[in-house]
C-alpha positions in Angstrom: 0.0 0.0 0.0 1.4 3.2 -0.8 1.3 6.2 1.6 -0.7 9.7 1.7 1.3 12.5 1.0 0.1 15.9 3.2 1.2 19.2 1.9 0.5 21.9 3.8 1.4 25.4 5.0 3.8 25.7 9.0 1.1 28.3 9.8 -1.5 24.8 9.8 0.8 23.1 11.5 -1.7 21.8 14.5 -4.2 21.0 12.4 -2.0 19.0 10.0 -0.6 16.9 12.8 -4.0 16.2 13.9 -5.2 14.9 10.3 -1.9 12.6 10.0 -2.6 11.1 13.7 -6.2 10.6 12.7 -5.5 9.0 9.1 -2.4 6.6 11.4 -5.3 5.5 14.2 -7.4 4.1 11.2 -4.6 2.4 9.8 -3.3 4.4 6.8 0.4 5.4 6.2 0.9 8.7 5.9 4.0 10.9 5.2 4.3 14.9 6.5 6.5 17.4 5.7 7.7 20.1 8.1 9.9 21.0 5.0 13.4 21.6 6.8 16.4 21.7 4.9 18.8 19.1 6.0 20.8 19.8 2.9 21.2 18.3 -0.2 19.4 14.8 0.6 15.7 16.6 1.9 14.9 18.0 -1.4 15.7 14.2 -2.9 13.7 13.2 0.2 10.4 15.0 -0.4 10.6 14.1 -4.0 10.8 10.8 -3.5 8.2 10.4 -1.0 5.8 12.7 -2.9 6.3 10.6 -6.2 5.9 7.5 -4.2 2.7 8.5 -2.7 -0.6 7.2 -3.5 -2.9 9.8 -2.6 -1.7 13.8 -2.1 -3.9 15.6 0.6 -3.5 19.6 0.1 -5.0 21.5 3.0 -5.9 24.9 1.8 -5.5 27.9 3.5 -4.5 31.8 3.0 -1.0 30.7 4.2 -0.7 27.2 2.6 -1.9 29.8 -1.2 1.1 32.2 -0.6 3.7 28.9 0.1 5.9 28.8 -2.5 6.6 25.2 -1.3 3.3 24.1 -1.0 2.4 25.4 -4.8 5.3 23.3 -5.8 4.5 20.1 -4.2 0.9 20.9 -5.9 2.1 21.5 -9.3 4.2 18.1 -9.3 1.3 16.5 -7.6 -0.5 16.9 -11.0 1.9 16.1 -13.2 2.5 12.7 -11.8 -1.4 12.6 -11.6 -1.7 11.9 -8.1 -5.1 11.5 -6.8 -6.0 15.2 -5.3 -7.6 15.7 -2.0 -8.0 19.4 -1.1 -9.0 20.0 2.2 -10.3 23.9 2.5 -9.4 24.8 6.0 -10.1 28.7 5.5 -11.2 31.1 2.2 -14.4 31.8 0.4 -13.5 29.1 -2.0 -11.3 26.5 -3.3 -8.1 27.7 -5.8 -8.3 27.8 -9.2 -5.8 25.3 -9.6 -7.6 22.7 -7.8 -11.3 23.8 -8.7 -12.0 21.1 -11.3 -11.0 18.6 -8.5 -14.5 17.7 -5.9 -13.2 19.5 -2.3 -14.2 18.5 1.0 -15.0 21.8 3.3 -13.5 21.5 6.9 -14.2 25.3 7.5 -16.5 25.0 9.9 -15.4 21.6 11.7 -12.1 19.8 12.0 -13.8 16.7 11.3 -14.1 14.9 7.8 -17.2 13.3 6.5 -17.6 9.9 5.8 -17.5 10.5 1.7 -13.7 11.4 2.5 -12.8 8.2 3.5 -14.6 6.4 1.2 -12.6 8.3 -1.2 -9.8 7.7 0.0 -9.9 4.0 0.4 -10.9 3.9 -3.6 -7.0 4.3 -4.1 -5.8 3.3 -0.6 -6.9 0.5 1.3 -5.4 0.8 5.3 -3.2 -1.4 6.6 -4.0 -2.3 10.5 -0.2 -2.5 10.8 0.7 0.4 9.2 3.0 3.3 11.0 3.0 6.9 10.2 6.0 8.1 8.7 7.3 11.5 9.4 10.0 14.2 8.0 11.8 15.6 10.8 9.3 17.2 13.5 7.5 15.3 15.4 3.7 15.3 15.3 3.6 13.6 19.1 2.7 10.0 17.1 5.9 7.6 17.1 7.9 9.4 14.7 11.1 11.5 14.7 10.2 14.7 16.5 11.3 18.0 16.2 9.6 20.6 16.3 6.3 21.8 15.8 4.9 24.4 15.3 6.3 27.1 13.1 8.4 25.5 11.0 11.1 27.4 8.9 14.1 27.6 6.0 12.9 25.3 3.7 10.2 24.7 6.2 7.5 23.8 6.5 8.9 22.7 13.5 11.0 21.6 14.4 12.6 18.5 14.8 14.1 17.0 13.1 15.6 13.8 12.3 17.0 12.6 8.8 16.6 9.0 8.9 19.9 7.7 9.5 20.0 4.2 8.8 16.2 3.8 8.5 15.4 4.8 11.8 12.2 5.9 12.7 11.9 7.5 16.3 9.2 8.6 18.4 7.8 11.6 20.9 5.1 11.7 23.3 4.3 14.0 26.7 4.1 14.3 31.0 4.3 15.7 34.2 5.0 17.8 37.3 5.5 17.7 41.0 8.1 19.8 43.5 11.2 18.6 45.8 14.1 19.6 47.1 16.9 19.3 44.9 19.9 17.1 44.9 21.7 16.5 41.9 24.3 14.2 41.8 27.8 15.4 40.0 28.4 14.5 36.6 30.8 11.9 35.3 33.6 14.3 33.5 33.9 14.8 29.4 37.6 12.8 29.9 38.8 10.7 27.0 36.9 7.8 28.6 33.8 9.6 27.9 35.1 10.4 24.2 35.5 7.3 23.3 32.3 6.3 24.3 30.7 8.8 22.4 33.0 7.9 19.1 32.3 4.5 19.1 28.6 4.4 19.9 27.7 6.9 16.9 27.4 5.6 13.9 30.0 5.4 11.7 28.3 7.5 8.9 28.9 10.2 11.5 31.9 12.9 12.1 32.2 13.6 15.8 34.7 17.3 15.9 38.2 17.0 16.2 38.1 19.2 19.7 38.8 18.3 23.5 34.9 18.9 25.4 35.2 21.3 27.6 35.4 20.4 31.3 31.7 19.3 32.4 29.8 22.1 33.7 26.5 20.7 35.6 23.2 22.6 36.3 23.5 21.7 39.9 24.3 24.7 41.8 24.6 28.3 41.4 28.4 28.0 40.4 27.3 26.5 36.9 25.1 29.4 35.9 26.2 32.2 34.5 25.0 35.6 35.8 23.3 38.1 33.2 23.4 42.1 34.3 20.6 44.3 34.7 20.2 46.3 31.4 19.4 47.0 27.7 19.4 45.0 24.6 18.3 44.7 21.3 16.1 42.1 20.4 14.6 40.8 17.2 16.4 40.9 13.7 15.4 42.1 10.3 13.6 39.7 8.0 15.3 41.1 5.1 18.7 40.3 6.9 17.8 36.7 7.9 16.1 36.2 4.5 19.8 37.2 3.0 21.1 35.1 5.6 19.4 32.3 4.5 20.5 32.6 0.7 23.7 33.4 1.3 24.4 30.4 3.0 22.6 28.3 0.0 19.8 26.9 1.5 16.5 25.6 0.2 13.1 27.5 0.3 14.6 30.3 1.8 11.3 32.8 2.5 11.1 35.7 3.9 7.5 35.7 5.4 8.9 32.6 7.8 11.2 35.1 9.6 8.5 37.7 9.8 8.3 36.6 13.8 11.6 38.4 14.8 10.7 41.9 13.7 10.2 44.6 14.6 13.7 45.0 16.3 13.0 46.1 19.5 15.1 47.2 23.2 14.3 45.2 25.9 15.3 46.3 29.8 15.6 43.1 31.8 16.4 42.6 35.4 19.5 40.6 36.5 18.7 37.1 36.1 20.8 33.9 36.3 20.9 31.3 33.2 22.4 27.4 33.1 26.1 27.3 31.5 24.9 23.8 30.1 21.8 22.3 28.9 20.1 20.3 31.4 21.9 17.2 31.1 20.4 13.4 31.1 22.6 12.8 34.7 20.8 15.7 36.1 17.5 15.0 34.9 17.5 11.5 36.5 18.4 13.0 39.8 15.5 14.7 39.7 13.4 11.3 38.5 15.0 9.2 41.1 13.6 11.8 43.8 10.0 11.4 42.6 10.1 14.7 41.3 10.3 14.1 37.7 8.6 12.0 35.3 11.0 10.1 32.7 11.8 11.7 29.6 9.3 9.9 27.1 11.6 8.0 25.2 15.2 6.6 26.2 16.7 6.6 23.1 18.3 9.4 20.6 18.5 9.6 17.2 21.6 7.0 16.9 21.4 5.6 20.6 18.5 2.8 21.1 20.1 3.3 25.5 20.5 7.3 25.6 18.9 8.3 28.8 20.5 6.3 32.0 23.6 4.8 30.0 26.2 6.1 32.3 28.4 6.6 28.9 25.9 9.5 28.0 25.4 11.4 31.5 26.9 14.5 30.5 24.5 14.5 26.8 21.4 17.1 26.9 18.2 15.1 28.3 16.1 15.0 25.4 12.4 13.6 24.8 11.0 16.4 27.3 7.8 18.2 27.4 7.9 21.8 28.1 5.7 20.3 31.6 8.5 18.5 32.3 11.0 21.2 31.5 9.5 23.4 33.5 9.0 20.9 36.9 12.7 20.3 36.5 13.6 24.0 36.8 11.5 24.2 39.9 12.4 21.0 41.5 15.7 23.1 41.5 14.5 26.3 42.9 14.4 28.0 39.8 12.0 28.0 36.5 12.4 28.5 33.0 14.0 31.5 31.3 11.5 33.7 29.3 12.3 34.2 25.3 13.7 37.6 25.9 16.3 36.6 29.0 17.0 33.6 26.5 18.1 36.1 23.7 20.2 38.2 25.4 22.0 35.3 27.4 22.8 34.2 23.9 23.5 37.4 21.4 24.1 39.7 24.4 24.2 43.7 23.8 25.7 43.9 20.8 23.2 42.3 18.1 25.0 39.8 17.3 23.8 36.6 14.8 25.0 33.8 16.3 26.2 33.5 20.1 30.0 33.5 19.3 29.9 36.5 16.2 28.9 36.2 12.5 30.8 33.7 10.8 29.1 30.3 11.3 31.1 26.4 10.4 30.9 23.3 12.4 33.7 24.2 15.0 31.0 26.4 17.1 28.6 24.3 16.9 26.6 21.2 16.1 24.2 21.7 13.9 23.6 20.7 10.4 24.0 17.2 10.5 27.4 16.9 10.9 27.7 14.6 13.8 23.6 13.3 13.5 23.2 13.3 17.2 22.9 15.2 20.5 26.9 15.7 21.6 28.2 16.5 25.4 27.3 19.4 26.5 29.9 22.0 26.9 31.9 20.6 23.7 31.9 23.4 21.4 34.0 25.6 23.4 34.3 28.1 20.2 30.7 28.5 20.2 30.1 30.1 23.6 27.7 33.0 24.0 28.9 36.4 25.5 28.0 35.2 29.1 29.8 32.1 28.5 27.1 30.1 27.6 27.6 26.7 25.7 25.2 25.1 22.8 23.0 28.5 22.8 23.5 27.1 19.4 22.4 23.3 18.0 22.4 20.6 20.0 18.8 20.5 20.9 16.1 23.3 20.7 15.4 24.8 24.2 11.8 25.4 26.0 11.9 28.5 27.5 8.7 30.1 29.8 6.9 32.2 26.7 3.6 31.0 25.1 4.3 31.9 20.9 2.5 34.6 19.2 4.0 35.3 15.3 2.8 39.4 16.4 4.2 39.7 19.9 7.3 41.7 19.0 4.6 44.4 18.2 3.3 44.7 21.0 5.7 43.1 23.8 6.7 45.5 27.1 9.7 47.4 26.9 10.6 45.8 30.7 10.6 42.0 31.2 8.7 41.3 29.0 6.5 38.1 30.1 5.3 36.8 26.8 1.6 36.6 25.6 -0.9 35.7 28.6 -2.2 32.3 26.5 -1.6 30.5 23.3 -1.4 27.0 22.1 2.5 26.9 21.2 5.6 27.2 23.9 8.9 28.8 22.3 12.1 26.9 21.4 15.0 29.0 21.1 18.4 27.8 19.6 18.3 25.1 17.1 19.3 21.6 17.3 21.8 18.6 15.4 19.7 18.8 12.3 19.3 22.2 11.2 21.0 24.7 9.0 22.9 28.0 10.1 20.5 30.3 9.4 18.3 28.3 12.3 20.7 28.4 14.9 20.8 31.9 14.5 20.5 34.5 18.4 17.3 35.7 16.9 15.5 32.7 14.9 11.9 31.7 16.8 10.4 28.5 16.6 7.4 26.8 18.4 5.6 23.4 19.4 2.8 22.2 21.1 4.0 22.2 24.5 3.0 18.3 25.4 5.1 17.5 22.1 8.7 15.7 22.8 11.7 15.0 20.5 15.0 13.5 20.2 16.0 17.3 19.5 14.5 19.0 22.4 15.9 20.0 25.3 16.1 23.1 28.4 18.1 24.5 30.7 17.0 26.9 33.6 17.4 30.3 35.0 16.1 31.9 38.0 16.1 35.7 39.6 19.0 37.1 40.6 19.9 37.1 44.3 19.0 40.7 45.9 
């Protein structure tokens, strides 16, 4: 049986993920595109799973009409004469292009009719067995996660994985609850630990040529870095990321998908205090063995099948997290999440910079871009630190902070701690992760997911007020 092909805009994110868990839970095999460039095997990717599909789903929308992505995967739709199924989500009417073609109207209700189905069994029968396969961000089915939400550069949230090997990996969601902390200290980044994480990648993958930096836990005051009391800018031009973006030759560059970071705008913040480290799987555990914590939904990473409690990757960001979970960590600890604006300027600090170490951007400040195809020890990239000092502000995983995600905040966000819109249905995720390309990774570069989503690319670390 051949799969269903969904093609749709990042702005319909939430209600593309819900179609592709529906069409899963009655057994068909479906494939979704959160269109992130991963270089030059995603476009080959996407073309072959489109051309391999048996049935293309095209939810229509104002944003999914201006997509230059989405009228692409519809044009070649056609002239492989795939069966069309347009689903119009919002708009008077369906588009020309796809008027000739019977449309089934979900403006009023999420839910199909029974004549869709039908349909689409004529020219797919459902396998019981069948799995849903995924591109990169997780929808919260078993799949590789990453990301959500507003996908981006090449996009169509955030995830993330390029299946290495074949693997197909999985997200899910959980919990809270409050303790005292006690974190035990981390086994150290020494060669032993190198040569665990060398030979335990696959190896397809490049691990950097650089000594990790000493380990730096979460567990205590001493590994956070203090951020002063003042003014920065925050925000970048879309024009400048959108040049960005071409300039360093990726796909689908657009610049309406970095429309979220204007306008530029100055920020006072208070003093705060911010992790040196991402939360690491060692600490995490501390906080599960207490009762305070619920496990991380999945124990594995995107190379690993034993990632979380294998001694050999305690000092590795803690990944498969729910924001929930995120945040009952930070507490556990006496502390909380950072909001998107303390996240910003503990990465770029006061002098606008584009990535956390300056403007030129390879793979010796970071990971990101697939180059190693996995999470890496935290504290590795010692080139890549942020002004503060501040490790993987860049790659490794994407980060939760406190902020619900609105595309129009900036507009209207306080010019003093800003605490982020009052409700939404997306949590931010600030840095990047392992998969994705520069411009991604970039001090500025907003992302989102549902906040019960997890990923083998999403991580945290915590901050907390400054002492008086």
């Amino acid at each position: 049986m051949g799969h269903i092909f969904i093609s749709y805009s990042h702005k319909d994110t939430k209600y593309a993920h819900e179609l592709a868990a529906s069409l899963q839970n009655m057994g068909f095999e479906t494939w979704i595109d959160e269109r992130l460039d991963y270089g030059s095997q995603w476009p080959q990717e996407l073309q072959k799973q489109l051309d391999g599909c048996s049935a293309f789903i095209l939810i229509m929308s104002r944003h999914s009409y201006a997509s230059e992505w989405v009228q692409s995967e519809l044009q070649r739709a056609k002239r492989k004469l795939k069966p069309i199924f347009p689903l119009l989500l919002d708009g008077d009417e369906p588009w020309l292009s796809v008027e000739s073609t019977q449309y089934y109207d979900v403006r009023e209700s999420p839910h199909l009719d029974p004549k869709f189905y039908s349909d689409l069994k004529k020219v797919l029968t459902p396998n019981p067995t069948a799995r849903t396969l995924q591109s990169p961000k997780g929808t919260g089915t078993e799949t590789p996660a990453n990301a959500s939400a507003k996908q981006k550069i090449g996009i169509g949230i955030a995830i993330l994985l390029i299946f290495a090997g074949g693997a197909v990996l999985l997200t899910s969601l959980l919990s809270k609850k409050s303790i005292t902390p006690t974190a035990p200290p981390l086994a150290s980044t020494s060669d032993e630990s190198s040569s665990a994480e060398s030979t335990s990648l696959p190896e397809t993958s490049v691990v950097p040529e650089m000594t990790p930096s000493p380990q730096l836990s979460s567990s205590g005051d001493s590994d956070m870095a203090l951020i002063p009391a003042g003014e920065f800018t925050m925000g970048r031009s879309a024009e400048d990321e959108f040049a960005g973006c071409q300039a360093l030759n990726q796909q689908g560059c657009e610049l309406s998908v970095f429309m979220d970071e204007e306008p530029i705008h100055h920020v006072m913040l208070d003093a705060f205090s911010i992790d040196k480290t991402e939360v690491t799987n060692a600490l995490y555990q501390a906080c599960e063995d207490q009762g305070a914590c619920a496990p991380p939904q999945k124990s594995n990473s995107n190379s690993q099948t034993n990632y979380y409690r294998n001694p050999a990757f305690d000092d590795y960001p803690v990944i498969y997290v729910t924001w929930e979970q995120a945040k009952t960590y930070c507490e556990w600890r006496g502390g909380r999440l950072p909001t998107e604006a303390e996240w910003e300027k503990a990465a770029r600090g006061t002098d606008e910079r584009t990535y956390p170490w300056g403007e030129k951007i390879d793979e010796t400040f970071a990971n990101f871009n697939y180059s190693v195809r996995d999470t890496t020890a935290v504290g590795t990239y010692g080139n890549g630190k942020s002004p503060y000092g501040l490790y993987d502000m860049a790659g490794n995983v994407w980060e939760w902070v406190a902020d619900w995600y609105s595309d129009t905040y900036y507009g209207k966000s306080p010019t003093e701690n800003p605490p982020g819109p009052a409700s939404g249905e997306m949590r931010v995720l600030r840095g990047g992760s392992w998969g994705l390309v520069g411009v991604s990774v970039s001090t500025s570069y907003r992302y989102a997911r549902d906040p019960a989503e997890s990923g083998l690319d999403l991580g945290f670390r915590c901050a907390k007020d400054a002492n008086p």
